[in-house]
MARBA-3410 file (N, C-alpha, C, O; in Angstrom, 1 decimal):
186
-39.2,-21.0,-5.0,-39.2,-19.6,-4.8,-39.7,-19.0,-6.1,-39.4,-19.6,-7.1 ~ -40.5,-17.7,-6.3,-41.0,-17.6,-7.2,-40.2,-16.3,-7.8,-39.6,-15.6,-6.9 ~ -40.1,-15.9,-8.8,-39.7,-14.8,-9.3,-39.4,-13.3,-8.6,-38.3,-12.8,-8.6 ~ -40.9,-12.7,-7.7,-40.6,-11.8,-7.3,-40.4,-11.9,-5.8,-40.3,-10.7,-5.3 ~ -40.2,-13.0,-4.8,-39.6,-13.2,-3.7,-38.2,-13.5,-4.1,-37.5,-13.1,-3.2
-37.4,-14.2,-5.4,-35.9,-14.2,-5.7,-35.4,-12.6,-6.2,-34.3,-12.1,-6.1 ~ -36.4,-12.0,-6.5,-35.7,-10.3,-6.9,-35.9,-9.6,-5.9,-35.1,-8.6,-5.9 ~ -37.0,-9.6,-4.6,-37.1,-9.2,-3.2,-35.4,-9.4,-2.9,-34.5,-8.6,-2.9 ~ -35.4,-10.6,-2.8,-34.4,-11.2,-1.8,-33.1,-10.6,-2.6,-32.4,-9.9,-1.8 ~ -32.8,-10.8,-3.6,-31.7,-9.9,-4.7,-31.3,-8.4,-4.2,-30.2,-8.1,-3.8
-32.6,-7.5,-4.4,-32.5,-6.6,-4.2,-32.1,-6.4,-2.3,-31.1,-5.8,-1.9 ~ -33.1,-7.0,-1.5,-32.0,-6.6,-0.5,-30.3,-7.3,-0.4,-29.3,-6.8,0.1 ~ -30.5,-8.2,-0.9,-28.5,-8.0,-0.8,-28.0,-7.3,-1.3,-26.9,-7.2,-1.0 ~ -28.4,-6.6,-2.2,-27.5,-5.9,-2.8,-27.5,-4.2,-2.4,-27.1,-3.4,-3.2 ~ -28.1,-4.0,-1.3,-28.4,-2.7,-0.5,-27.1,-1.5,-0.6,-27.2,-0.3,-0.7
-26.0,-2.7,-0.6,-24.3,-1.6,-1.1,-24.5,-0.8,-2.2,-23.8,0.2,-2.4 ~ -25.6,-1.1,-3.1,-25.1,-0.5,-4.6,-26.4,1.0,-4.7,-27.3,1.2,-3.9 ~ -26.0,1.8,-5.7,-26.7,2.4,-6.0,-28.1,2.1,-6.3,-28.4,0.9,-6.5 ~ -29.1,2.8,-6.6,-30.7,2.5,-7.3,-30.7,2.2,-8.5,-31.5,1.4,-9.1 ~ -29.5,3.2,-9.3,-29.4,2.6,-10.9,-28.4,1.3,-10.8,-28.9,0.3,-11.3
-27.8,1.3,-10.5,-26.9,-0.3,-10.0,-27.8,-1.1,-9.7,-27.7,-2.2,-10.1 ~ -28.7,-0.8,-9.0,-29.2,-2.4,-8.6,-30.5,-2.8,-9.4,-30.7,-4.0,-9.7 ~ -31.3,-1.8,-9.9,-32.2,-1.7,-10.7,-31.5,-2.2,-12.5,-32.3,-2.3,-13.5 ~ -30.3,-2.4,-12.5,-29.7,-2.5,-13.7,-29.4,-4.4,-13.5,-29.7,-5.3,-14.3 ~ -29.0,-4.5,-12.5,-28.8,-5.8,-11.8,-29.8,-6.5,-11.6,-29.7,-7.7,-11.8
-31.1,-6.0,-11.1,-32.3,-6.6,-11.1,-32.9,-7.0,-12.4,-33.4,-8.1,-12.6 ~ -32.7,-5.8,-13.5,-33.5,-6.0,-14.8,-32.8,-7.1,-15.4,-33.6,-7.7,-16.1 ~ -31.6,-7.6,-15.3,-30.6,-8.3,-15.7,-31.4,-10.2,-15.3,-31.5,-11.2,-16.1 ~ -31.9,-10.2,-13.9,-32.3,-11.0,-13.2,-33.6,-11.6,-14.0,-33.9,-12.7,-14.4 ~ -34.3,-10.2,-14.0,-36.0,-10.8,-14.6,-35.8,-10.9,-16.1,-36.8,-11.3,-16.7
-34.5,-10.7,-16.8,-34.8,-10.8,-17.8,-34.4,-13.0,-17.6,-35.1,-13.9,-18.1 ~ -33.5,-13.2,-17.1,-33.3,-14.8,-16.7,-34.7,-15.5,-16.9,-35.1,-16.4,-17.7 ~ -35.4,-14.7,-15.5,-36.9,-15.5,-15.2,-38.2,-15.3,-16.7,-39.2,-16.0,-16.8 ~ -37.7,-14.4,-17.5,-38.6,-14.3,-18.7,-38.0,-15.3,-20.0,-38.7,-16.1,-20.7 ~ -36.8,-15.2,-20.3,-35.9,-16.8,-20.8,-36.4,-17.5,-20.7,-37.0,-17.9,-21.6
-36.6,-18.2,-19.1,-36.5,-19.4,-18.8,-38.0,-19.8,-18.8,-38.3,-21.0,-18.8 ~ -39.1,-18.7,-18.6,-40.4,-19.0,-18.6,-41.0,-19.6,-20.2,-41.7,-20.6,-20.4 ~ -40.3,-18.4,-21.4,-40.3,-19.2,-22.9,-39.9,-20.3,-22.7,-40.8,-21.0,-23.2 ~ -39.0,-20.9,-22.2,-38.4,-22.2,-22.4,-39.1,-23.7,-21.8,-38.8,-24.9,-21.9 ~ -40.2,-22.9,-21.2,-40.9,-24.2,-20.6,-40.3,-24.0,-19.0,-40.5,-25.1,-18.6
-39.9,-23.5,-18.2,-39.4,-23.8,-17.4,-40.1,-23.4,-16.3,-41.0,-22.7,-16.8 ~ -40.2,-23.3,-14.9,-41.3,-23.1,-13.7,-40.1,-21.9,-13.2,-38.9,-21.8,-13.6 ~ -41.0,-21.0,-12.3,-40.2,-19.8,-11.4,-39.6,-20.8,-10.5,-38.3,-20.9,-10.6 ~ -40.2,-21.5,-9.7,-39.3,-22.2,-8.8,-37.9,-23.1,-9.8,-37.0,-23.3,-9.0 ~ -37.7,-23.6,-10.8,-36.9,-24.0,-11.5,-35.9,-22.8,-11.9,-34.8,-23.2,-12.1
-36.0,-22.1,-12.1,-35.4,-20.7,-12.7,-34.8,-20.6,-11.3,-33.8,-21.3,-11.2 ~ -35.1,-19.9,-10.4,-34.4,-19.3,-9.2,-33.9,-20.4,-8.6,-33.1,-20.0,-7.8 ~ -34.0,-22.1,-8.6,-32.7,-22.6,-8.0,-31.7,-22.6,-8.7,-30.6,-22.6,-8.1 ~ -31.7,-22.7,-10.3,-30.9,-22.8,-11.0,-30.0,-21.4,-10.9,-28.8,-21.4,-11.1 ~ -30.6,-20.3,-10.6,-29.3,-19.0,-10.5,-29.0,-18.9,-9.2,-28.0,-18.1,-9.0
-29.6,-19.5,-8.3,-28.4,-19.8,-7.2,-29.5,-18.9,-6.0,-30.6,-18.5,-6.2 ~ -28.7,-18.9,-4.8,-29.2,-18.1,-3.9,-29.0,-16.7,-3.6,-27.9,-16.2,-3.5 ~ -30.0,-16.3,-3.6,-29.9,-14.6,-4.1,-28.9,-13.6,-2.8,-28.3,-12.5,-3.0 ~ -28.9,-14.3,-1.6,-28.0,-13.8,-1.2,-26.5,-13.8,-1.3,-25.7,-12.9,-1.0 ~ -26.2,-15.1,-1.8,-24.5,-15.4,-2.4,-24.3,-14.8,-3.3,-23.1,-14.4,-3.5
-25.6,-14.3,-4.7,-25.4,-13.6,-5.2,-24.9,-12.2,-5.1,-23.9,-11.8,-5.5 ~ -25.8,-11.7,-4.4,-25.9,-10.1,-3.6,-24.2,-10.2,-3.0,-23.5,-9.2,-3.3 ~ -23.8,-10.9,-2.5,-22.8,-10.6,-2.0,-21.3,-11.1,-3.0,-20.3,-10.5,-2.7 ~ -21.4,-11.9,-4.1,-20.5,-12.3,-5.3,-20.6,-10.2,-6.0,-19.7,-9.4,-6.2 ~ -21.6,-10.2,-6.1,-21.7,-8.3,-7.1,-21.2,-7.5,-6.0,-21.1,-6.3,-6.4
-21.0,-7.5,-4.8,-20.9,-6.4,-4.1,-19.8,-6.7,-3.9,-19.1,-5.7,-3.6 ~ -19.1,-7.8,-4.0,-17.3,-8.1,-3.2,-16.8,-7.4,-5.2,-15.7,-6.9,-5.3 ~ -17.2,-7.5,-5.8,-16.7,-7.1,-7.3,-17.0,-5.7,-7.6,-16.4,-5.0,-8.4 ~ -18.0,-5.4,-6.9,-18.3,-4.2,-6.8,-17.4,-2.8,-6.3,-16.9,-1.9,-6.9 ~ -17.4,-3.2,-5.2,-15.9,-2.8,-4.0,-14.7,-3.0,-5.1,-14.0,-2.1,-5.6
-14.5,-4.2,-5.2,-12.8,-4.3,-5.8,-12.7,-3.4,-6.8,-11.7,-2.7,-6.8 ~ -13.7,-3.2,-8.1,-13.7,-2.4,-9.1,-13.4,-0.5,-8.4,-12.7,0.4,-8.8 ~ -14.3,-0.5,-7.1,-13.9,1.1,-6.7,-12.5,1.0,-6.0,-11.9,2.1,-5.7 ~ -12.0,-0.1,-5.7,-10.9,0.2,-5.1,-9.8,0.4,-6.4,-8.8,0.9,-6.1 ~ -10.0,0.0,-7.6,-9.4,-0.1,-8.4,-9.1,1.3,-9.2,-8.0,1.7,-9.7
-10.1,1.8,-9.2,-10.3,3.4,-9.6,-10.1,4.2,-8.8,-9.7,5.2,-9.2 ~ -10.3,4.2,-7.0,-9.6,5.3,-6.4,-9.1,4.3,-5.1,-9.8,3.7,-4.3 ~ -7.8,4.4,-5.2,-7.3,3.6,-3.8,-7.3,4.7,-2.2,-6.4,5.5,-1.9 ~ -8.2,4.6,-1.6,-8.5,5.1,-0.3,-8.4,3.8,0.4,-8.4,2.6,0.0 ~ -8.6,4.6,2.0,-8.6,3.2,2.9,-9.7,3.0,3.4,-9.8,2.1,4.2
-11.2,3.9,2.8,-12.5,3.2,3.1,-12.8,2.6,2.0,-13.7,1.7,2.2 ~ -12.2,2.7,0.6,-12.4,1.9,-0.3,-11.7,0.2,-0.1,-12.5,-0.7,-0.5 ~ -10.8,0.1,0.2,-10.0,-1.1,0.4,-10.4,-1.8,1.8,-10.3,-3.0,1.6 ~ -10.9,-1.6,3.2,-11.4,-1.2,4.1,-13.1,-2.2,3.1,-13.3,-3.4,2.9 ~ -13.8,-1.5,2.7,-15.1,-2.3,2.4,-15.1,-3.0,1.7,-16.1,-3.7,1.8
-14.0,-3.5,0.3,-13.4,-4.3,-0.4,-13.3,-5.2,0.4,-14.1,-6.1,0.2 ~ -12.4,-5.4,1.4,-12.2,-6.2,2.3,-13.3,-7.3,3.1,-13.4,-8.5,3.2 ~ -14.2,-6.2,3.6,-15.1,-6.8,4.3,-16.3,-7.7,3.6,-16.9,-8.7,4.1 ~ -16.4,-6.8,1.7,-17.0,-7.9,1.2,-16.5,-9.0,0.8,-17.3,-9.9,0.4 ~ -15.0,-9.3,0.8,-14.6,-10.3,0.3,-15.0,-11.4,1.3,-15.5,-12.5,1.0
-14.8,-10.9,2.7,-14.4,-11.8,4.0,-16.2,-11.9,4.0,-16.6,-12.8,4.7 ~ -17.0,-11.2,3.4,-18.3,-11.7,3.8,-19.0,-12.8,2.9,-20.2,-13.0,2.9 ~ -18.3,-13.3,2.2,-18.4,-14.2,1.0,-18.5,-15.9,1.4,-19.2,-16.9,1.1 ~ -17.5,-15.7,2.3,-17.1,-17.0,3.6,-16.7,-17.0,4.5,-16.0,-16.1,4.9 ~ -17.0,-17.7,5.1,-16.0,-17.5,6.9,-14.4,-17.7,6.7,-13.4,-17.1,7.1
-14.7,-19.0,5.9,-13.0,-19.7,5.4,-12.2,-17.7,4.9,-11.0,-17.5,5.1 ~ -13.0,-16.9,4.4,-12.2,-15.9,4.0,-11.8,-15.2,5.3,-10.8,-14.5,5.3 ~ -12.6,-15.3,6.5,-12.1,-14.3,7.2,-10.9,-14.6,8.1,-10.6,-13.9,9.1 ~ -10.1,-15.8,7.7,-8.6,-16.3,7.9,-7.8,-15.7,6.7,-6.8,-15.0,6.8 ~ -8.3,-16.1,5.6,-7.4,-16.1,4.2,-7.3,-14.1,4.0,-6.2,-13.5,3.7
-8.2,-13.7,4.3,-7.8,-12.3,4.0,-7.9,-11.2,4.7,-7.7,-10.1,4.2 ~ -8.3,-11.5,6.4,-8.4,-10.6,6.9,-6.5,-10.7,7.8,-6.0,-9.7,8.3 ~ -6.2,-11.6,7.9,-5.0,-11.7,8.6,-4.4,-11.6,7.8,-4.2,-10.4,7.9 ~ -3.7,-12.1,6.7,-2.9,-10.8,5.5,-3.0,-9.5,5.6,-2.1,-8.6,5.5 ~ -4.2,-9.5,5.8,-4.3,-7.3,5.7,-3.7,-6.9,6.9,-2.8,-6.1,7.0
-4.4,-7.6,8.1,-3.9,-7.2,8.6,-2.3,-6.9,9.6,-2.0,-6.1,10.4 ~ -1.4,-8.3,8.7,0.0,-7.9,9.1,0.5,-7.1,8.1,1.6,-6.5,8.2 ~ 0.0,-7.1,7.0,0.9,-6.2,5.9,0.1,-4.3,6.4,0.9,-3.3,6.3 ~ -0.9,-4.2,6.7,-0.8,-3.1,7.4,0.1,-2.6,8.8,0.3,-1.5,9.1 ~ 0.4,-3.5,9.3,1.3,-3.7,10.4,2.6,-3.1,10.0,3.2,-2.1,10.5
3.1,-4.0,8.9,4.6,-4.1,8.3,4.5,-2.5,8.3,4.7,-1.8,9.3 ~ 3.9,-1.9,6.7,3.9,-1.0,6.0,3.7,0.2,7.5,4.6,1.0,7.6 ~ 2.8,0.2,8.2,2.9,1.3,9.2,4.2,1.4,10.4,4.6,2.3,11.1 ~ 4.3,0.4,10.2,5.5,0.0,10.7,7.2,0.9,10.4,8.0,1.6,11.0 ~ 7.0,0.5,9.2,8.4,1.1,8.2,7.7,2.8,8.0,8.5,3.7,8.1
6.6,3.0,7.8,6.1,4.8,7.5,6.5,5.1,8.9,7.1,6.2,9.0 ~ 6.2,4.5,10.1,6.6,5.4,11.6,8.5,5.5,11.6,9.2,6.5,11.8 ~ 8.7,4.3,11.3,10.4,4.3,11.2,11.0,5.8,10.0,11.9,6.6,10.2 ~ 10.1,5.7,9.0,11.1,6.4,8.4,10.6,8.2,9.0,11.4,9.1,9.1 ~ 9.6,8.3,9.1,9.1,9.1,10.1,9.9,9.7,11.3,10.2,10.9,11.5
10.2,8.6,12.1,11.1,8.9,13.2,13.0,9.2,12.8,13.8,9.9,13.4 ~ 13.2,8.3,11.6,14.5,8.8,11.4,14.5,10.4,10.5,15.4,11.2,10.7 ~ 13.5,10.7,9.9,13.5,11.6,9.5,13.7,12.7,10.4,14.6,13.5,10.2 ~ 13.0,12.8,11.7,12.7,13.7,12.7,13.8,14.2,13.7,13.8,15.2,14.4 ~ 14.9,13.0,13.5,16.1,12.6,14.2,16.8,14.3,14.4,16.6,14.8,15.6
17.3,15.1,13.6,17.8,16.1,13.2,17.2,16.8,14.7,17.9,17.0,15.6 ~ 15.7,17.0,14.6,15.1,17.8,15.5,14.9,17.6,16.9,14.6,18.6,17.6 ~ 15.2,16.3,17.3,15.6,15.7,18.9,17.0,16.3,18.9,17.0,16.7,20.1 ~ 18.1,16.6,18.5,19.1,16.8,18.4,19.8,18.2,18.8,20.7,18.4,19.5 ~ 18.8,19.0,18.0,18.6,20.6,18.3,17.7,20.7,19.6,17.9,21.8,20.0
16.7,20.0,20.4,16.2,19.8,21.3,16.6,19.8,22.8,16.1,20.2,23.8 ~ 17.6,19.1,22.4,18.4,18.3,23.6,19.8,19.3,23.9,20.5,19.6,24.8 ~ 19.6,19.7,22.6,20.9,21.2,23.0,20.2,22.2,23.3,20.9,23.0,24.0 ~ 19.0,22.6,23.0,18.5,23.8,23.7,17.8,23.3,25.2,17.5,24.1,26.0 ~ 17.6,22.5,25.3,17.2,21.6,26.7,18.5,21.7,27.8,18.2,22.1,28.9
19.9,21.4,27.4,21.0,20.9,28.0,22.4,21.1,27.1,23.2,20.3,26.7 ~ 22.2,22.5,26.9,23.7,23.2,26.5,25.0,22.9,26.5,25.9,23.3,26.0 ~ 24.6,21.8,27.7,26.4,21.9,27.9,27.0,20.1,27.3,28.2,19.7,27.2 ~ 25.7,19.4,27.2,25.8,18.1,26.4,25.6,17.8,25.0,25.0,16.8,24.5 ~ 26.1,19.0,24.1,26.1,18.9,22.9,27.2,18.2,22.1,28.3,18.7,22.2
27.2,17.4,21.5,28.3,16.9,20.6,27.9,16.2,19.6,27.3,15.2,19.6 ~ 28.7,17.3,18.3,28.7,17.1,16.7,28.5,15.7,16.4,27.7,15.5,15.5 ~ 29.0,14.6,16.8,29.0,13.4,16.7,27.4,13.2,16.8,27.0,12.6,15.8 ~ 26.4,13.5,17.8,25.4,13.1,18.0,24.7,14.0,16.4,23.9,13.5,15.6 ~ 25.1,15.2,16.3,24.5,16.0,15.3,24.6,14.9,14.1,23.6,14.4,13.7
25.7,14.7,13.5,25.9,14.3,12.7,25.4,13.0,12.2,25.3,12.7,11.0 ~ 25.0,12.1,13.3,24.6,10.6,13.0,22.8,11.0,13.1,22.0,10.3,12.5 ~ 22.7,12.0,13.8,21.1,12.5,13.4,20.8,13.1,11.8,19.7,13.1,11.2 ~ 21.9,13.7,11.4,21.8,14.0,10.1,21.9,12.7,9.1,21.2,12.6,8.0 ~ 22.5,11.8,9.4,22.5,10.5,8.3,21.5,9.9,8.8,20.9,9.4,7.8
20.8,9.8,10.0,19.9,9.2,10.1,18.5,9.9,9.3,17.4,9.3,9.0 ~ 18.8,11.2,9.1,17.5,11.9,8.1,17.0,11.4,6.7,15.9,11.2,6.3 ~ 18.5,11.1,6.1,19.0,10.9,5.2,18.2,9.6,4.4,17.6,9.4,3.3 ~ 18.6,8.6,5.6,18.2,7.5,5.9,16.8,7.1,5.9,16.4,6.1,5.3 ~ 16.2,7.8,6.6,14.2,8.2,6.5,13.9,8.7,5.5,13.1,8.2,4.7
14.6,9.7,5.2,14.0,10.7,3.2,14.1,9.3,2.5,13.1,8.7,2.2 ~ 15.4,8.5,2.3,14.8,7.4,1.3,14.3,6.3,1.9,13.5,5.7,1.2 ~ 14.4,5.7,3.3,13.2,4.7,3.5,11.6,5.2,3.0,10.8,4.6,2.3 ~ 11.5,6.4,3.5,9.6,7.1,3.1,9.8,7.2,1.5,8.7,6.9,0.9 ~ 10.7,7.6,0.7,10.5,7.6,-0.6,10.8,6.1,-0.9,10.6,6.1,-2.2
11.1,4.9,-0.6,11.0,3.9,-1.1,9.4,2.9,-0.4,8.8,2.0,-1.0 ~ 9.2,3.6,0.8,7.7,3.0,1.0,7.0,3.6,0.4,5.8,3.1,0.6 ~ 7.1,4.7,-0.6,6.1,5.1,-1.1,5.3,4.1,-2.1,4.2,3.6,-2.0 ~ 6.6,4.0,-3.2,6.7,2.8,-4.3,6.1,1.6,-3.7,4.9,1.4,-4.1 ~ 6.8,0.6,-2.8,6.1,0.1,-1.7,4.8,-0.4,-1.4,4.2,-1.4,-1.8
4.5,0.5,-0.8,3.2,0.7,-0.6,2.2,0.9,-1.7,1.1,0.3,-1.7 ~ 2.6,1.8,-2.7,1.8,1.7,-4.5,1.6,-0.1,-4.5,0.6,-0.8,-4.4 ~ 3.0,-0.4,-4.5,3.3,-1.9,-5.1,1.7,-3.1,-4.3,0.8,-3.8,-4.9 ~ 2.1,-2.8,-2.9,1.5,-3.8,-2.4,0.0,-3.6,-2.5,-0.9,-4.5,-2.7 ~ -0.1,-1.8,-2.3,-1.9,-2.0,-2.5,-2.4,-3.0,-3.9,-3.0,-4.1,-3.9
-2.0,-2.3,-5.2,-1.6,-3.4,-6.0,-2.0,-5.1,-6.0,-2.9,-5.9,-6.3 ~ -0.7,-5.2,-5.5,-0.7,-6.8,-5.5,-2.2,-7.1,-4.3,-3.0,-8.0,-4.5 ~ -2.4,-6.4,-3.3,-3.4,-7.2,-2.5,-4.8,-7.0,-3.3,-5.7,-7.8,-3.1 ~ -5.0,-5.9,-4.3,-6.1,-6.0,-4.9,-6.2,-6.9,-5.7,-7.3,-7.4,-6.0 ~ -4.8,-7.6,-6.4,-5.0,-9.1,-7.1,-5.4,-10.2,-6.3,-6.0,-11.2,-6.7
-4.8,-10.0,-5.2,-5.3,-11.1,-4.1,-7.0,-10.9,-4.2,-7.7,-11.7,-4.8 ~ -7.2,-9.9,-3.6,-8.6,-10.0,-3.5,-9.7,-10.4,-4.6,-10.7,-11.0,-4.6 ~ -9.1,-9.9,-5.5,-9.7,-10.6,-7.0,-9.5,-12.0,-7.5,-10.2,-12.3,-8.5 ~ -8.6,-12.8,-6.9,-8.2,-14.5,-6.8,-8.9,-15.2,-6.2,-9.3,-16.3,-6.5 ~ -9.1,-14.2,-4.5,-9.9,-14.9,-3.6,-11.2,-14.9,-4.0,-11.7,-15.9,-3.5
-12.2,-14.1,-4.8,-13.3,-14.0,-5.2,-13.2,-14.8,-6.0,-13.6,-15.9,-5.6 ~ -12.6,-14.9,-7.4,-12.5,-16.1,-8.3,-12.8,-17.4,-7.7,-13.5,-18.3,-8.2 ~ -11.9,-17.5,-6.4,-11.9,-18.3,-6.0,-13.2,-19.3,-5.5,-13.7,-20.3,-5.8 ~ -13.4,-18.4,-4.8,-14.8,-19.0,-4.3,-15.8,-19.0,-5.0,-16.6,-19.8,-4.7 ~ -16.2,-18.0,-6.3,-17.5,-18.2,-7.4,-17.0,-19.9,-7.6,-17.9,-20.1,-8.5
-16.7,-20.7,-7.5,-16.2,-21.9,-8.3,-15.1,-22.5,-8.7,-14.9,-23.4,-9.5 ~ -14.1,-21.7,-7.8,-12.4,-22.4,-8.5,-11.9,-21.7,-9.5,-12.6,-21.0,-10.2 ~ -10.8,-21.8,-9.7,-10.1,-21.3,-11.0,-10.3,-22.7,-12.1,-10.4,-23.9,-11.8 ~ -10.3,-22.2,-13.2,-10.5,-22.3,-14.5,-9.3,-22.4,-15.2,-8.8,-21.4,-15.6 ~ -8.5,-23.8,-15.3,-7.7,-23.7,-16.4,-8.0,-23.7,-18.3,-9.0,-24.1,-18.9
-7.3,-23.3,-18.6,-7.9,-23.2,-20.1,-6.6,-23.6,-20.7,-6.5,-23.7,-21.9
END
């Protein structure tokens, strides 16, 4: 492969990134193929030695993503994080797409609960302006601890949920390690 069919091919994988991003990423590239040409070395020798430009394209874009998810946590940021990781291997679309998706399960899970105990209070007053004559304090009252009960379940998933986005962006940054080559003991 010769120099400007490996920065062709570069440049379309890396279609995610900005023009100054990829143009910075490219110059980065030909400066490789100008090294390696001083050194005695052939274009076709240069471009197998840096690998295939689409593993590449896709190694900068899964690092890419994780860095913006890192700076503003949204769920289209974590959301395309995701998808670059899982586009890295297939073996990833077990290892990290089924994690996300039961800890999104959990976590929506516990935000509807504390949601609904929160709201408890107002089925309560409902049901007595519905059916006046089936009111009893008892029911008031366990709707009120159950409020109680939701204000700190939702203020503890808040923390929670901080925590785990967190921890899953270290996941996703392990799983990338992972696959450029294994971890590295030192």
């Amino acid at each position: 492969m010769t120099k400007d069919e490996f920065l062709n091919k570069l440049n379309e994988a890396l279609r995610g990134l900005s023009l100054n991003e990829r143009r910075d990423i490219l110059q980065d590239y030909e400066e490789h193929f100008v090294i390696g040409l001083e050194e005695g070395k052939t274009e076709a020798e240069i471009a197998e030695r840096l690998g295939s430009p689409s593993s590449i394209g896709k190694d900068l874009l899964a690092s890419y993503h994780i860095d913006r998810v890192e700076q503003s946590v949204t769920a289209g940021n974590i959301i395309r994080a995701i998808w670059a990781v899982i586009g890295l291997s297939f073996f990833n679309l077990i290892i990290v797409l089924g994690p996300f998706v039961a800890l999104v399960g959990v976590i929506c899970g516990l935000w509807v609960a504390s949601l609904g105990f929160t709201l408890a209070p107002l089925l309560v007053i409902f049901d007595f302006l519905v059916h006046p004559g089936t009111f009893e304090f008892f029911h008031l009252f366990v709707s009120i601890a159950l409020c109680g009960l939701g204000i700190l379940l939702g203020i503890g998933m808040f923390f929670v949920t901080k925590v785990l986005n967190k921890g899953f962006i270290r996941y996703l940054k392990f799983n990338v390690s992972l696959v450029r080559g294994g971890l590295k003991h030192e």
